[in-house]
C-alpha positions as CSV (number, residue, x, y, z in Angstrom):
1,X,-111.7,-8.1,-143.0
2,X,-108.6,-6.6,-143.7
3,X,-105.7,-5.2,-142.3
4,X,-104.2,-1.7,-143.1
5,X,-100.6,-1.6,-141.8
6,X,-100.1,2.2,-140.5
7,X,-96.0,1.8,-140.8
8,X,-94.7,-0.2,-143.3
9,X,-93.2,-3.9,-143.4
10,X,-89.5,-3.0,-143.3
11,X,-89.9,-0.3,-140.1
12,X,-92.6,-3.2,-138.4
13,X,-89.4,-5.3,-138.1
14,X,-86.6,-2.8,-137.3
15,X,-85.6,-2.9,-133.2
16,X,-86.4,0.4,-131.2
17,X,-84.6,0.6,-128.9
18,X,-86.2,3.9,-127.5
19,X,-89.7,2.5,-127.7
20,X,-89.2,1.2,-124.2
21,X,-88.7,4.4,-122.4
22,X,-91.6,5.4,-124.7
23,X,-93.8,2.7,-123.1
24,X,-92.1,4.4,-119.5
25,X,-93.6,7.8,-120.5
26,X,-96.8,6.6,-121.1
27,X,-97.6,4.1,-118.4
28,X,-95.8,6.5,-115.8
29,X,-98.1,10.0,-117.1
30,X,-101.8,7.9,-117.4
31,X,-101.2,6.2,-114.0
32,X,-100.4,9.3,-112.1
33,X,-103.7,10.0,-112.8
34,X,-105.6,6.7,-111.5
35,X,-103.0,6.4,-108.3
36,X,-103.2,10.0,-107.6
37,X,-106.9,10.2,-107.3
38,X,-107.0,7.3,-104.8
39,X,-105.9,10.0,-101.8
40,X,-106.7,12.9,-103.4
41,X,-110.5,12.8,-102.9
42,X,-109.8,11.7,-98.6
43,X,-109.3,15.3,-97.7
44,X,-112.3,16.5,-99.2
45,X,-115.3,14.1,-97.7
46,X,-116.1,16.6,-95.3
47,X,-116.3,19.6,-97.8
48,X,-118.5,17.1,-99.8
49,X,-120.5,16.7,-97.2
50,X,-121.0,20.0,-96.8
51,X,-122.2,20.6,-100.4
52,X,-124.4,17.9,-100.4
53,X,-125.6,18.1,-97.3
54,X,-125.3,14.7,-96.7
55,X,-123.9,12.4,-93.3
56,X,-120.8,11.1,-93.0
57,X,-122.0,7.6,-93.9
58,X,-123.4,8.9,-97.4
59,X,-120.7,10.7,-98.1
60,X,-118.2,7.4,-97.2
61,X,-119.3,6.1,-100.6
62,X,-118.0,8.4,-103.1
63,X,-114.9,6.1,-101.8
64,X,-116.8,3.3,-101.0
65,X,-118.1,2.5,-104.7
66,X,-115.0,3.8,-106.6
67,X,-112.9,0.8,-104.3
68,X,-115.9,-2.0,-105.2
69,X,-115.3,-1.1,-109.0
70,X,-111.4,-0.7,-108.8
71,X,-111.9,-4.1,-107.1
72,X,-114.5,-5.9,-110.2
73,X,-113.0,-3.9,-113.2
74,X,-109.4,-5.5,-112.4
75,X,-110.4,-8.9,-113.2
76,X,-111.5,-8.2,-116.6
77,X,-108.4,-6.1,-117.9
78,X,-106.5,-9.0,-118.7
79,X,-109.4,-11.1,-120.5
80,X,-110.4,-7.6,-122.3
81,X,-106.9,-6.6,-123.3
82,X,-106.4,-10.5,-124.5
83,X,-109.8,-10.2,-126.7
84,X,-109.1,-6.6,-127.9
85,X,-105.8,-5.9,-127.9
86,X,-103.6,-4.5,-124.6
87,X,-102.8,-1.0,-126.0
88,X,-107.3,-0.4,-127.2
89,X,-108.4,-1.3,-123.3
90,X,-105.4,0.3,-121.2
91,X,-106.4,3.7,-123.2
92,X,-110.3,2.9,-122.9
93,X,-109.3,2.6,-119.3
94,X,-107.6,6.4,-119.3
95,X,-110.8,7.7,-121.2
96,X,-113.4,6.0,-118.8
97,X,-111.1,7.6,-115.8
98,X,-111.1,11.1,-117.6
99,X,-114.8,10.9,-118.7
100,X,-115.9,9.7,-114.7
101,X,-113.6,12.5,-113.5
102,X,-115.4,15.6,-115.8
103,X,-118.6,13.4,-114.6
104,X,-117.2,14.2,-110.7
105,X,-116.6,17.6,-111.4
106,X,-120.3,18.7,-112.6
107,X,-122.1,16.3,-110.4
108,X,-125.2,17.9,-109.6
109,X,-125.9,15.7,-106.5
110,X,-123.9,13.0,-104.3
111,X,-125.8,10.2,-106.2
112,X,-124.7,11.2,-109.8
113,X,-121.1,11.6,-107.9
114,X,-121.1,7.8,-106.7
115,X,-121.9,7.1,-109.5
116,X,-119.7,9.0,-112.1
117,X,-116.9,7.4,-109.0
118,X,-117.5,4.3,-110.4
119,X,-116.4,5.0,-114.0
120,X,-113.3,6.3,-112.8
121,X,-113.2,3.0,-110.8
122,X,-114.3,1.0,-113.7
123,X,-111.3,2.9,-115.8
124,X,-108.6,2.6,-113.0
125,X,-109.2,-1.0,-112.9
126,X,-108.9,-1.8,-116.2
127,X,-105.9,0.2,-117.0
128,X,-103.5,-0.3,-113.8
129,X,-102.7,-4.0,-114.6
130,X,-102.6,-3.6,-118.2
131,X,-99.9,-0.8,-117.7
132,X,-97.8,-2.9,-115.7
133,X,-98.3,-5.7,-118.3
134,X,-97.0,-3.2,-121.1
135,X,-94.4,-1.7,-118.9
136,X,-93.3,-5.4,-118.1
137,X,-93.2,-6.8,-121.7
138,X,-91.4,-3.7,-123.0
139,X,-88.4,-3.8,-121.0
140,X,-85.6,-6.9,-121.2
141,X,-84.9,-8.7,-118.1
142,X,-82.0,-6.9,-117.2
143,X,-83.6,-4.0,-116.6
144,X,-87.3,-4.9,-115.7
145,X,-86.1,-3.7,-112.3
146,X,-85.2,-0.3,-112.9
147,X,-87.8,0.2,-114.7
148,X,-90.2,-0.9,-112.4
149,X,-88.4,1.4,-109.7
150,X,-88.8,4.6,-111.8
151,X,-92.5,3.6,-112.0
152,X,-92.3,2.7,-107.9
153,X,-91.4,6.4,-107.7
154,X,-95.2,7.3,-109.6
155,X,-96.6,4.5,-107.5
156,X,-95.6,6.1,-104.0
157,X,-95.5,10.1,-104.5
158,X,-98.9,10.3,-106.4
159,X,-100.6,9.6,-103.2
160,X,-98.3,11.2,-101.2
161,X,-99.0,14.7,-102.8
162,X,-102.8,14.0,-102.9
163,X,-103.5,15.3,-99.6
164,X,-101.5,18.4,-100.1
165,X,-103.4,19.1,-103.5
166,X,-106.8,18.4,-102.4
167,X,-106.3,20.3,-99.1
168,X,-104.8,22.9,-100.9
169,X,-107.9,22.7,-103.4
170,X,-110.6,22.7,-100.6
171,X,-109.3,25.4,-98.7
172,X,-109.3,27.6,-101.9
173,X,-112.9,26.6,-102.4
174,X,-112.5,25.1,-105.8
175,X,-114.1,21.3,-104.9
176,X,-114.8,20.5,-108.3
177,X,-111.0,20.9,-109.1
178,X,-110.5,17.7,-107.2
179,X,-111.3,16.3,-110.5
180,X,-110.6,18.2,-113.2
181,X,-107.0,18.1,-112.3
182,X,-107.5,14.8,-113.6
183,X,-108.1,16.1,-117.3
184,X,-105.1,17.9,-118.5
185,X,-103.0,14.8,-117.2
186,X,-105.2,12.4,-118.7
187,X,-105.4,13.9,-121.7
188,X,-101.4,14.0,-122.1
189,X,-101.4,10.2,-120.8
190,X,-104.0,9.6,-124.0
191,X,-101.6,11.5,-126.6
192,X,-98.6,10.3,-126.1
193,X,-100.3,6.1,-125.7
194,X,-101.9,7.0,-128.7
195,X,-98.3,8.3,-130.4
196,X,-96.4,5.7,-128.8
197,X,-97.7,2.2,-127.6
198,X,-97.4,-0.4,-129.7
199,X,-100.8,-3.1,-130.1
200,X,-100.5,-6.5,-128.7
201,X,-103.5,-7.5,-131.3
202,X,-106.4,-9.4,-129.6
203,X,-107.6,-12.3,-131.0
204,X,-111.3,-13.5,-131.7
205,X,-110.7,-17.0,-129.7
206,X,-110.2,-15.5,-126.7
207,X,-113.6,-16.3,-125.2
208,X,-115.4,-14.7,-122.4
209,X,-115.3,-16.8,-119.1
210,X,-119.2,-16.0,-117.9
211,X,-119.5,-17.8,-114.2
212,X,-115.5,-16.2,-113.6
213,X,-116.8,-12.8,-114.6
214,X,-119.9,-13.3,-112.2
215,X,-118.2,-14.9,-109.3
216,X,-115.6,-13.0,-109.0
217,X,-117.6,-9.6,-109.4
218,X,-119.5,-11.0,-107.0
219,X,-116.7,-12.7,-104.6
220,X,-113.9,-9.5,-104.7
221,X,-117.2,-6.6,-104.7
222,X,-119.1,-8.4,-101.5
223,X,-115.3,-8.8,-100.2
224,X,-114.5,-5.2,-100.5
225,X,-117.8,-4.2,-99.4
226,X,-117.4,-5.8,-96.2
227,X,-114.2,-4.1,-95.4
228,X,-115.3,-0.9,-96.2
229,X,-118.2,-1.0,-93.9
230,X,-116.2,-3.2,-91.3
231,X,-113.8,0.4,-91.3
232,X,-116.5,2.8,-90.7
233,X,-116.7,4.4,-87.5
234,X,-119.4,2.6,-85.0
235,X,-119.3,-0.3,-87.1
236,X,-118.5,-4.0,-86.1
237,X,-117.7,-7.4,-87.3
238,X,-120.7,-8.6,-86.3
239,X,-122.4,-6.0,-88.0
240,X,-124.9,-7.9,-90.4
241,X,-123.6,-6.4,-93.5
242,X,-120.0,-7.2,-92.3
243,X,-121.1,-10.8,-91.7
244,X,-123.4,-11.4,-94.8
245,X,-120.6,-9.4,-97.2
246,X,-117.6,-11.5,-96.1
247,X,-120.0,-14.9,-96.0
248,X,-121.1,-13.7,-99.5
249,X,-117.5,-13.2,-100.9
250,X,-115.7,-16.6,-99.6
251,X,-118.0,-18.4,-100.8
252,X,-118.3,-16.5,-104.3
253,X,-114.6,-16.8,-104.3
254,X,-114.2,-20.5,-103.5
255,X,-116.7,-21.8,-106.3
256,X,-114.8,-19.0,-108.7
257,X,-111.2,-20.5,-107.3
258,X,-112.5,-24.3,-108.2
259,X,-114.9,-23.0,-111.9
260,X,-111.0,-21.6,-112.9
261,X,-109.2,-24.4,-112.2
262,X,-111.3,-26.6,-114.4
263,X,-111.7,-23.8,-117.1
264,X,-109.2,-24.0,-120.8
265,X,-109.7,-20.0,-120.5
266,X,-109.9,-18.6,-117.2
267,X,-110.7,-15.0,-116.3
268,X,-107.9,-15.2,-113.8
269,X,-104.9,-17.4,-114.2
270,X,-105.1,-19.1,-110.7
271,X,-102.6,-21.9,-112.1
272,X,-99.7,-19.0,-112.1
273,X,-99.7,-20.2,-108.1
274,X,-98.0,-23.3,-109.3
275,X,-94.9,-21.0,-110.9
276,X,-93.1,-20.9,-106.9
277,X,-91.6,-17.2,-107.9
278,X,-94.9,-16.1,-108.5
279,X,-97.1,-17.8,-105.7
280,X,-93.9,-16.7,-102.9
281,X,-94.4,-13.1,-104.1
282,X,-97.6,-12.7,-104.2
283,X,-98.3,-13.9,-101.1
284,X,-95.3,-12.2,-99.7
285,X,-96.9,-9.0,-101.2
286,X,-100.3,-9.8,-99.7
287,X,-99.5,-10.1,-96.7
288,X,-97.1,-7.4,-96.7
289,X,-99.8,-4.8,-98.4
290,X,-101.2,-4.7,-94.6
291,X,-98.0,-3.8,-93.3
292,X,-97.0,-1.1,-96.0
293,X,-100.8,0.1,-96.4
294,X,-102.7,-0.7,-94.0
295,X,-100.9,1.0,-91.4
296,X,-100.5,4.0,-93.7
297,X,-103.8,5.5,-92.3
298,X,-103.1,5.4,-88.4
299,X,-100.6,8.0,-88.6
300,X,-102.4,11.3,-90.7
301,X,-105.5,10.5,-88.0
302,X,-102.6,10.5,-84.7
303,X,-101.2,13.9,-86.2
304,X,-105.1,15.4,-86.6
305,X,-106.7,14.2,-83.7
306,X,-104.0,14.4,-81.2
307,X,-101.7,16.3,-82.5
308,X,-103.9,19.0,-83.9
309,X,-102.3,19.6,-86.8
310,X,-104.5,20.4,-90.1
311,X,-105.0,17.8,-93.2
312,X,-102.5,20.1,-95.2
313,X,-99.8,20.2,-92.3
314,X,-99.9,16.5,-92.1
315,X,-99.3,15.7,-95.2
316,X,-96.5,18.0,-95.3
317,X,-95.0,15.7,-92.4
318,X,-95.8,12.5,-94.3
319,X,-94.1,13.8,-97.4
320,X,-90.1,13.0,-96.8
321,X,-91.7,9.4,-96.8
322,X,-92.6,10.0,-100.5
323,X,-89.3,11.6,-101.4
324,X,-87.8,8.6,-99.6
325,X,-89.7,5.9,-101.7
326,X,-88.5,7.8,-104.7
327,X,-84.8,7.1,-104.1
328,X,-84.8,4.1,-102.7
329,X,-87.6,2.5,-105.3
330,X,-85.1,3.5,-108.1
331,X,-81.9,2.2,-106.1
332,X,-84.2,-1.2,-105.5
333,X,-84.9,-1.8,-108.8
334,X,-81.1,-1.6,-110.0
335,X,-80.3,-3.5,-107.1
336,X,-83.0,-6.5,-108.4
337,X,-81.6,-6.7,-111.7
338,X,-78.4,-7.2,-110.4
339,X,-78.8,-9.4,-108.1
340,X,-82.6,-10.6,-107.8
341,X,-85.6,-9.2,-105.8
342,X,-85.0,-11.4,-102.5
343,X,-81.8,-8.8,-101.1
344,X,-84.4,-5.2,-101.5
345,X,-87.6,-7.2,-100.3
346,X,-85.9,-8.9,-97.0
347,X,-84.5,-5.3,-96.0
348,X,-87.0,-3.3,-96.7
349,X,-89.6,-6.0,-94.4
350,X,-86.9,-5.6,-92.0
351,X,-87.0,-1.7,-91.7
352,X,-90.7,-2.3,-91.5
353,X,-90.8,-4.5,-88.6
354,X,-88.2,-1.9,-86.8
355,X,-89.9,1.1,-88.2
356,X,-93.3,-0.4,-87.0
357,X,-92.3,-0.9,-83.6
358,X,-90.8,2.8,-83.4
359,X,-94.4,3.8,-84.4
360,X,-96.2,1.3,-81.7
361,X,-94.4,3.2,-79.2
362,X,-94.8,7.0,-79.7
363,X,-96.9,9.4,-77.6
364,X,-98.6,12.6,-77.2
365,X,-95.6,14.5,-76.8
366,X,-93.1,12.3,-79.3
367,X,-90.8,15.2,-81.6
368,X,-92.1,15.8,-84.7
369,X,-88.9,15.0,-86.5
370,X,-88.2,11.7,-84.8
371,X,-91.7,10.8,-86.7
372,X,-90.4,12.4,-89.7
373,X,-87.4,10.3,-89.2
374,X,-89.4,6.9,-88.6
375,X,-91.3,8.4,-92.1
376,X,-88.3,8.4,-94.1
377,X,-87.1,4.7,-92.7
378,X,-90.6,4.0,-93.6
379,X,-89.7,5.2,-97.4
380,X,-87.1,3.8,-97.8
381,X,-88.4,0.1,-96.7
382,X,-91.7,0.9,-99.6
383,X,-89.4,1.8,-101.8
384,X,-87.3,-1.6,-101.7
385,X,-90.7,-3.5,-101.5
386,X,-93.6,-2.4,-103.5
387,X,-91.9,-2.7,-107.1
388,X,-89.8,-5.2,-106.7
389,X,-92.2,-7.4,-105.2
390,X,-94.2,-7.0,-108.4
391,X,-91.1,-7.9,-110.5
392,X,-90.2,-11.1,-108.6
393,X,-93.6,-12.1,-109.1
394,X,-93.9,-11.5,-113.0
395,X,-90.0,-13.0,-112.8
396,X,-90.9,-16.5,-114.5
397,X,-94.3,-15.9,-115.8
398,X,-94.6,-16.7,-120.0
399,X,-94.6,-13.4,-121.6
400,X,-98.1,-14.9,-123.4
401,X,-99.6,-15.0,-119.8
402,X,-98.6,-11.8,-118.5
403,X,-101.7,-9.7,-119.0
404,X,-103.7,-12.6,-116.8
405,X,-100.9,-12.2,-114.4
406,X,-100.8,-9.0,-113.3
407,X,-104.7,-8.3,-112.8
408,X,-104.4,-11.6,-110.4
409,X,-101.7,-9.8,-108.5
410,X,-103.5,-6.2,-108.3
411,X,-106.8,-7.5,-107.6
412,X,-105.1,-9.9,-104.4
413,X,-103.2,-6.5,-103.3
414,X,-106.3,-4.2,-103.6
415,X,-108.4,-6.9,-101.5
416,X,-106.3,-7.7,-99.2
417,X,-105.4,-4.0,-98.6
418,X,-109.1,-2.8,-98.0
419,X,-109.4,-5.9,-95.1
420,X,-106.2,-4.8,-93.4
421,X,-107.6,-1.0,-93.0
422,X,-110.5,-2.4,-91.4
423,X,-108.9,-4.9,-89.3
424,X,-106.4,-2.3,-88.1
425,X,-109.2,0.6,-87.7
426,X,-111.4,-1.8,-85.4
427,X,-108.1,-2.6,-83.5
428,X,-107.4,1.1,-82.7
429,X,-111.4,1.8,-82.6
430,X,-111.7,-0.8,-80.0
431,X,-109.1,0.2,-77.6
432,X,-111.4,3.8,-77.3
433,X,-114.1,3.9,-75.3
434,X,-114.6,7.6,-75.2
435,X,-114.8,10.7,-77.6
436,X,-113.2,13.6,-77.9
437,X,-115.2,16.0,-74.9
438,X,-118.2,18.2,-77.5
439,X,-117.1,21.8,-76.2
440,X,-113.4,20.9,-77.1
441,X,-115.0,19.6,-80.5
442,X,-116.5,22.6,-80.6
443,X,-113.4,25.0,-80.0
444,X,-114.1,26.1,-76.8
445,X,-111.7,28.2,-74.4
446,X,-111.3,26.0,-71.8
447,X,-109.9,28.8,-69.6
448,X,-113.0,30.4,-69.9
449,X,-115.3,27.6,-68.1
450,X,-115.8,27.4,-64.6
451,X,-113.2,25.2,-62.7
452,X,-115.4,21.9,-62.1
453,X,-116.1,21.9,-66.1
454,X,-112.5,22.5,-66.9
455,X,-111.2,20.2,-64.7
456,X,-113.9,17.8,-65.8
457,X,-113.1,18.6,-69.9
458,X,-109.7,18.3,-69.4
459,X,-109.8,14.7,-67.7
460,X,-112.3,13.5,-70.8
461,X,-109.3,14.7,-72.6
462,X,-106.5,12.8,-71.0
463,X,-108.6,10.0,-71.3
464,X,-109.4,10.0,-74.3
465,X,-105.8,10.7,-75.6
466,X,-104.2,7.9,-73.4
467,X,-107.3,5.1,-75.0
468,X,-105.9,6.5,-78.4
469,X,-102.7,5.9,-78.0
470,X,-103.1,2.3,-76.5
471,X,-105.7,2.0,-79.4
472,X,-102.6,3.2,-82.0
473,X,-99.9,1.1,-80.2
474,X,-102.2,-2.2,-80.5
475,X,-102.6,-1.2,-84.4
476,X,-99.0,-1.2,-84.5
477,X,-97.9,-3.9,-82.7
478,X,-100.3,-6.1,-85.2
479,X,-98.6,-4.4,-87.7
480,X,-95.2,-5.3,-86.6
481,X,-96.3,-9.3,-86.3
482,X,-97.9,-9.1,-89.9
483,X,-94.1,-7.7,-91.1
484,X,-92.3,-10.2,-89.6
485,X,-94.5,-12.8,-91.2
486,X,-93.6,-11.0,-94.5
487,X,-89.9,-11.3,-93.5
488,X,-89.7,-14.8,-93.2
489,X,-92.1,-15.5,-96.9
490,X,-89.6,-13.1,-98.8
491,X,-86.5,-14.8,-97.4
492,X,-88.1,-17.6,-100.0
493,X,-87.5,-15.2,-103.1
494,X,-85.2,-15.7,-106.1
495,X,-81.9,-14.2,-105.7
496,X,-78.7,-13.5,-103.7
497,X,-77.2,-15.5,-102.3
498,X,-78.9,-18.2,-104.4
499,X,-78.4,-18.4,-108.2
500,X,-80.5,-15.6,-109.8
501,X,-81.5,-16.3,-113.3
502,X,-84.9,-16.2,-114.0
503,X,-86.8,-18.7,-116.8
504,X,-87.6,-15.4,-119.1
505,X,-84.0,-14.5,-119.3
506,X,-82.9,-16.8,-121.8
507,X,-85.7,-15.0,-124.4
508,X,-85.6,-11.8,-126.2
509,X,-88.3,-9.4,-125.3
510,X,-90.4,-9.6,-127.8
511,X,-91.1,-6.5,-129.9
512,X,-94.7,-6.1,-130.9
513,X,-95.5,-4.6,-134.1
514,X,-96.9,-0.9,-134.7
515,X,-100.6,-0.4,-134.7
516,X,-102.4,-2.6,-137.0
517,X,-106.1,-1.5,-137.6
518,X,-109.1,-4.1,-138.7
519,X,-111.4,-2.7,-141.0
């Protein structure tokens, strides 16, 4: 085999500084793509339905399976982009996400849909780590954190807007644009990785860790598939597939857990727990996904159900917390190379916990724009958190780990995210009792039935909205515990007013050498 050097020796050597922001451009554009698709489908189950003529339940996995492969593709990434090179899987991943999404688009039934879902998932998995890895390893120490920030900005207003496109989309009647929106962004994403990103070459002894692939396909998918069902509507814990799935996955992941520990070349690094910046964050960050997540759901269904206003109009209200996140993930991120990730994470917890217990409290008839307001303190507190969390727990890990690193921390976020959606929707499901009268469903003029029924409609009504709100205000107040757990872990972070150096700091980034191809 030889090599055929595409540059040559003299430029391979020469420092770039501009191939950073480069590497910024390119992880930022693909990645709008994966993170955006993750909301923008939501709106749209319904008018999937609808074409398919399928129930609710069917219909539930066109999210269901693409979550179950996010969850078992993320694993991989780093053992792929170790074997093959970093830059070769994160743009496989782009092209699997593109290729499911054209898939989505023509689907001629909800089957070939689920499944086309799970390429994108399958693609989304591989290449979100990976471009955090490249985005890491690209940028010094000193700046890590602003760069991390500009990418927190992606991270929070792709989802944000994802509601107002696909609502925008279905009410136009163009379904199938859902996902070919997905192309012309991909396809940019693709150039300009291709142009741009430098190969981290792969190496041939990198060898496949078969029982860590299995269990932990196994372990995170029956894990994931558990919470999924444990979030439907009508569904239990004690539901058997609840039960079995969650019986299934602790056990998968407890023989995976001790199989890795005893393995030269694990799938995931679970020794990184011993690096105390990394272990602190990341179970800082898994315990605060619930609280910056998992609550993110209760508030679009308060503003539809009871507040009647349409998918569109409510994301319209939940935007300033997008434009929020975008300042202050910036700000963060200077503010964490400055003076470490402990200062952001501890405040923005902080505004959670208050911002929490604003939302535990509001009612039927609560103003708009003090929401809005609770919305953009809510911003501002994911916008300190969600990057920099990542930073302070990549802070001391070896460069020559990294790419095990940060599929350990996306795959622990993205599980512990799906249970705390389902823990929270069985809290505020269980604290209603009653539905929503079937000839207000229906859009009935109340004023127009005889007094006994409007009386009687009217108290389901009342009911119904006061079990709702206790239901919300439990969710909440859960919420508010879970942050001021997350408080307390982060106040364990590097940084002021503590010495702040970190262990890679010392060490020039190093610059990996143009494309090398192996004929």
């Amino acid at each position: 085999m030889e090599a055929n050097a595409s540059v040559s020796p003299a430029s391979q050597n020469a420092p770039d500084a501009s191939y950073k922001w480069r590497v910024l451009a390119t992880v930022v554009t693909g990645l709008f793509m994966v993170i955006l698709d993750s909301t923008v489908i939501n709106v749209a189950l319904k008018a999937l339905q609808q074409h398919y003529s399928v129930s609710t339940s069917e219909a539930q996995w066109v999210i269901s399976l693409y979550t179950l492969a996010l969850g078992i593709a993320t694993p991989l990434s780093g053992f792929l982009g170790d074997r093959f090179g970093i830059k070769r899987i994160y743009l496989l991943g782009l092209v699997l996400f593109v290729v499911g999404s054209i898939l989505c688009g023509i689907a001629p039934s909800l089957f070939f849909l689920i499944a086309a879902r799970a390429i994108q998932g399958i693609g989304g998995g591989i290449s979100l780590p990976l471009g955090t890895a490249l985005l890491f390893r690209a940028f010094p120490p000193r700046e890590r954190g602003a760069a991390f920030g500009i990418f927190g900005i992606v991270l929070v207003f792709a989802p944000a807007i994802g509601p107002l496109l696909g609502g925008w989309l279905v009410d136009q009647n163009l379904l199938s644009w859902i996902f070919y929106l997905n192309i012309p962004i991909g396809a940019i994403g693709l150039t300009i990785g291709t142009l741009y990103l430098r190969e981290a070459p792969g190496s041939a002894s990198v060898k496949a860790d078969i029982p860590g692939i299995i269990l932990s396909a196994l372990g995170f998918g029956a894990i994931l598939f558990a919470a999924s069902a444990a979030g439907e509507q009508g569904v239990g814990w004690t539901d058997p597939r609840v039960v079995i799935g969650f019986a299934v996955g602790v056990v998968a992941l407890a023989l995976f857990t001790i199989i890795e520990l005893r393995t030269a070349d694990p799938l995931l690094d679970l020794r990184l727990f011993g690096i105390p910046s990394f272990a602190i964050a990341n179970v800082a960050s898994m315990v605060g996904t619930i609280a910056l997540f998992g609550a993110e759901f209760l508030l679009p269904l308060y503003l539809q159900i009871l507040r009647g206003q349409t998918a569109f109009q409510a994301g319209l209200i939940l935007l300033p917390l997008a434009i929020a996140s975008a300042f202050s993930s910036f700000i963060g991120g200077r503010i964490t190379d400055r003076i470490g990730p402990r200062v952001p994470i501890v405040v923005g917890f902080i505004l959670i916990a208050y911002n929490t217990y604003q939302l535990a409290q509001i009612k039927i008839d609560t103003s708009i724009n003090f929401i809005i307001f609770l919305l953009v303190l809510r911003g501002i507190a994911v916008g300190l958190i969600i990057q920099n969390s990542q930073v302070a727990a990549l802070l001391d890990v070896p460069l020559s780990r990294l790419n095990r690193a940060t599929p350990l921390v996306q795959a622990t976020r993205q599980t512990m995210q799906s249970i705390g959606v389902a823990i929270l929707a069985t809290v505020l499901t269980s604290a209603i009792t009653l539905s929503m009268p079937k000839n207000v469903q229906a859009g009935a003029d109340l004023t127009k039935l005889p007094p006994a029924v409007r009386e009687a409609a009217l108290n389901g009504i009342h009911q119904f909205q006061a079990q709702y709100i206790t239901g919300l205000e439990h969710a909440y107040l859960l919420t508010f515990a879970i942050a001021v757990v997350a408080t307390l872990l982060s106040l364990f972070l590097p940084g002021w007013p503590g010495k702040y150096q970190s262990a890679s700091k010392a060490a020039p980034v190093p610059q990996e050498k143009p494309v090398t191809e192996i004929a």
